[in-house]
C-alpha positions, -999 to +999 in steps of 0.1 A: +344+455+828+326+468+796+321+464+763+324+483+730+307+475+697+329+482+665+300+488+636+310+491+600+312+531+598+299+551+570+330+549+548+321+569+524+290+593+510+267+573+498+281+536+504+257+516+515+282+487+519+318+477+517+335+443+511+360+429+536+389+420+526+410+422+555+411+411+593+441+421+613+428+410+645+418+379+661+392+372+688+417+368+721+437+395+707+448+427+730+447+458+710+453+493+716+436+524+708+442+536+675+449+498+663+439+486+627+414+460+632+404+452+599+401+467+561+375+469+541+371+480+502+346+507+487+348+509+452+389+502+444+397+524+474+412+501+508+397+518+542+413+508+570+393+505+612+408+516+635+403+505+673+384+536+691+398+520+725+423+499+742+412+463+752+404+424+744+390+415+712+359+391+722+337+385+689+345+397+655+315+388+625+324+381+587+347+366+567+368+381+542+350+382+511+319+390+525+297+422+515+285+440+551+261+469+551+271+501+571+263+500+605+266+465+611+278+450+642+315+436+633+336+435+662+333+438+702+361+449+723+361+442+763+374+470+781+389+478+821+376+508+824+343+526+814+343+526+780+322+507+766+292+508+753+270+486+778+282+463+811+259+431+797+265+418+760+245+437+737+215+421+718+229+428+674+209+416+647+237+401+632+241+368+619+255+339+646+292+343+641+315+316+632+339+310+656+371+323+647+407+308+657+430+324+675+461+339+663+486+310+673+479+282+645+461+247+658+478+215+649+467+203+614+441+173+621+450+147+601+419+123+588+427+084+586+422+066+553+402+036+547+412+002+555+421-015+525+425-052+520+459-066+528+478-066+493+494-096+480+536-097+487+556-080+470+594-093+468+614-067+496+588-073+517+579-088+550+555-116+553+531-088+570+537-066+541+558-042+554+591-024+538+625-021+556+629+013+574+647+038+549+655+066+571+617+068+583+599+048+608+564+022+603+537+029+623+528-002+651+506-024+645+465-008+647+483+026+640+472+051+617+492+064+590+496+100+595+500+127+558+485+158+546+454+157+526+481+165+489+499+136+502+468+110+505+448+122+473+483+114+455+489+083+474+454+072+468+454+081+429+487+058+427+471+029+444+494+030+473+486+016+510+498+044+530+504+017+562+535+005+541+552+037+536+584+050+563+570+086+575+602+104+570+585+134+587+576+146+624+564+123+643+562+100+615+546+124+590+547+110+550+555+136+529+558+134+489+597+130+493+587+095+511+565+090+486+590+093+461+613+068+475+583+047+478+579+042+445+614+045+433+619+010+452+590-004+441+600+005+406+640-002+408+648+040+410+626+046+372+600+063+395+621+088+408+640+096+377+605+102+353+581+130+354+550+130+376+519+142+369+504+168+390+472+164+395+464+192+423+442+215+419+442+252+443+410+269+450+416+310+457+389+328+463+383+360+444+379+388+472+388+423+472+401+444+438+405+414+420+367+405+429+361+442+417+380+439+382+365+405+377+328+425+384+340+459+362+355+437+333+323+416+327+303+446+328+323+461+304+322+432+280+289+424+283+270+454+278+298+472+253+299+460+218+337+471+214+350+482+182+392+479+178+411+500+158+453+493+151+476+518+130+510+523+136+529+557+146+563+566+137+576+581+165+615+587+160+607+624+163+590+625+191+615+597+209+641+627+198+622+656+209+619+632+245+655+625+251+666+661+242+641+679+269+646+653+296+687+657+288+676+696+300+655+693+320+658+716+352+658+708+388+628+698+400+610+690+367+602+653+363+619+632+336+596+626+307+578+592+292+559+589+263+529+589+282+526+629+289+530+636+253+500+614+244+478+628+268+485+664+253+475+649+220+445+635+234+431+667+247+439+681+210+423+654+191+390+653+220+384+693+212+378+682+176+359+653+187+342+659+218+321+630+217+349+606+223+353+620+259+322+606+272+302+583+289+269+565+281+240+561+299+227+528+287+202+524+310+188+562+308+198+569+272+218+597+276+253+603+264+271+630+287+301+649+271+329+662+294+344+696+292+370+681+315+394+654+299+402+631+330+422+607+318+425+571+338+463+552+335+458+517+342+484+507+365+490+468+376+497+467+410+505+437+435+472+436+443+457+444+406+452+464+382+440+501+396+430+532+376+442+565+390+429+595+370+446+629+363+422+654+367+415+681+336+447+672+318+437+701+294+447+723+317+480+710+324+514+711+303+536+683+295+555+683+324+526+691+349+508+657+333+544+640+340+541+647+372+508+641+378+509+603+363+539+599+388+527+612+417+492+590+412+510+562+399+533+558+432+504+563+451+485+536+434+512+507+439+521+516+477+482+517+482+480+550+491+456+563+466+426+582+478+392+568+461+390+602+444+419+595+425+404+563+412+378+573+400+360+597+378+380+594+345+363+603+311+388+582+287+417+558+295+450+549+284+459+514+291+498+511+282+510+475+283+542+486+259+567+473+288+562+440+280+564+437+248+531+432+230+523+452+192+484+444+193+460+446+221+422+445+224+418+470+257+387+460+275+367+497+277+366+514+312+327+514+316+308+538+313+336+554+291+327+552+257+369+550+247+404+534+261+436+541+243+461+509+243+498+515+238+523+485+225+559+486+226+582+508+209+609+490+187+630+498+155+614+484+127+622+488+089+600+514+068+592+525+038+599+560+028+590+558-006+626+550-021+640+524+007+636+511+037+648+529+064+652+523+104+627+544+124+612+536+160+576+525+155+551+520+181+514+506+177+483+520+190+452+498+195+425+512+207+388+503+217+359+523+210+320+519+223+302+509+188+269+516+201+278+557+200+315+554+180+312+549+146+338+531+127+344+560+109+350+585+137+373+564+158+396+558+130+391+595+122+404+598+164+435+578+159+443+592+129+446+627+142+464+611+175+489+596+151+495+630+131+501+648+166+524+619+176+543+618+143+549+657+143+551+667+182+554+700+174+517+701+169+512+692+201+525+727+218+508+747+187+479+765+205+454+770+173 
């Protein structure tokens, strides 16, 4: 028999560390070569580990959540054959590992509660204080009441002697139906008809991406004094430019969203202002301008809210960026996405339109020094100088980094953005 140390590989150049946010094996597991044994996050990229060999997981370090340097000892297989990496246990400087269950689930241990004094009788009752059975049984006498922690804390907070309350529940388990019934007796049935308060509180530990956005968004807003602009854009003729090109549209050409046509008018408006497609130094100083206009669509996700990035979108026509943001975007939600694609944007466009908001206050995708926000398209009433008339108006809010934005310049930004919109013929005019 031998065995084989798993370290945390170099999963990436230059990362010192990942965070783990996922184990997929257990120690007393049997795994085979090419098994995931755990998955650990770089950046907002997952990287999965797989076994190099086939045998019995015997120590595994770290829990998820935990930051671990490359190179660190987090796993050691036992193998049949050869293939390890020593006969005898290795010596790892590694802290002592916790041990970890194994994969089947260990019966719940239930704590007792405290003896309380005998309570005075109640009418219903026995002499010894007990209720009739009511589909559930009374534990004997010296026997311990047996509930889940939610159960006792509740129980407790209502002043109730658990050793009078029918377990309706294996072997005699009280659950918060028994509870229920409990009280409705002791009440004549008003218990069980009224609201309850809930008074449980859920811890959930932040690992992973959400850990990551909670770290990227307070960087964001503490060192970026945001500045946000809102003008509205009248986009009926763009909407009927859209439907007649995607009712067109030829085989193997992707159907068309708003989004494509905004990031052609991006790339216009950026090559009259370049300096909104940058990002700033703080700590240096420096302000570095992009010829490149890699734009970052925030997408939510089941696991959060991810950034993929179409690369030089200057370079691309309307239905190359249309694919592009589809391609990424599926790629994002299945979790898919290489770490290149999440990264390396110069300006975003946070669209939250779908749901139904006309003001936002995007948070700015640090070190970017802009982020575009899109609300929701509707049919409003407007003025066109004799009467009102119906046209499909969407809002644009958008955040800009004050400390290099002037006022000025970013409203200059979505002004032009909302003249491109407004007359989307502009946007294929090469000048």
């Amino acid at each position: 028999m031998a065995e084989k140390i798993i370290k945390l590989p170099d999963v990436g150049e230059g990362v010192a560390e990942a965070e783990l946010v996922e184990w997929h094996v257990n120690v007393g597991d049997l795994v085979r070569e090419d098994t995931v044994l755990a998955a650990v996050m770089t950046g907002k990229a997952t990287v999965e580990i797989p076994s190099p060999v086939e045998g019995e997981v015997t120590w595994r370090h770290g829990e998820v959540g935990d930051v671990i340097a490359t190179g660190t000892v987090i796993l050691k297989i036992r193998t049949a054959g050869g293939e390890g990496d020593s006969e005898a246990e290795p010596e790892v400087e590694v802290p002592k590992p916790v041990p970890v269950p194994l994969s089947l689930p260990a019966e719940p241990k239930w704590e007792p509660v405290a003896e309380s004094p005998q309570p005075e009788a109640i009418p219903g009752r026995s002499a010894t204080g007990s209720v009739p059975k009511a589909g559930g049984a009374l534990r004997g006498k010296g026997e311990k009441p047996l509930a889940p922690p939610a159960v006792r804390l509740r129980a407790k907070e209502a002043g109730i002697d658990l050793r009078q309350v029918p377990g309706t529940g294996p072997a005699g388990r009280i659950t918060h139906e028994d509870i229920d019934a409990f009280l409705s007796r002791e009440s004549g049935g008003s218990a069980a008809a009224g609201l309850q308060p809930n008074k449980s509180v859920q811890e959930v530990k932040v690992v992973g991406l959400r850990r990551r956005i909670a770290e990227k968004m307070a960087l964001a807003k503490s060192r970026i004094p945001h500045i946000t602009y809102v003008e509205e854009v009248d986009m009926t003729a763009l909407e009927e430019l859209r439907a007649r090109l995607n009712g067109n549209v030829k085989p193997g050409k992707p159907k068309l969203t708003i989004l494509p046509f905004l990031m052609r008018a991006m790339v216009k408006a950026i090559a009259e202002q370049p300096g909104i497609n940058a990002h700033f130094d703080d700590e240096a100083g420096v302000i570095r301008l992009f010829g490149g206009v890699h734009i970052g669509i925030a997408a939510q996700t089941s696991a959060g809210l991810v950034v993929p990035v179409v690369k030089h979108a200057e370079a691309r026509d309307i239905f190359d960026c249309a694919r592009e943001v589809a391609r990424l975007s599926e790629a994002a939600k299945n979790g898919t996405a290489l770490r290149e694609e999440l990264s390396g944007s110069t300006i975003t466009i946070s669209s939250l339109g779908a749901m139904g908001g006309i003001v936002s206050t995007p948070i700015i995708n640090h070190p970017e020094v802009a982020i575009i926000g899109v609300n929701k398209l509707a049919i409003r009433p407007h003025w066109d100088g004799t009467q009102f008339v119906p046209r499909k108006m969407m809002n644009l809010s958008s955040s800009f980094d004050h400390r290099v934005i002037d006022g000025w310049d970013a409203a200059s930004f979505v002004q032009r953005l909302k003249t491109l919109l407004e007359t989307p013929a502009l946007i294929f005019v090469e000048e």
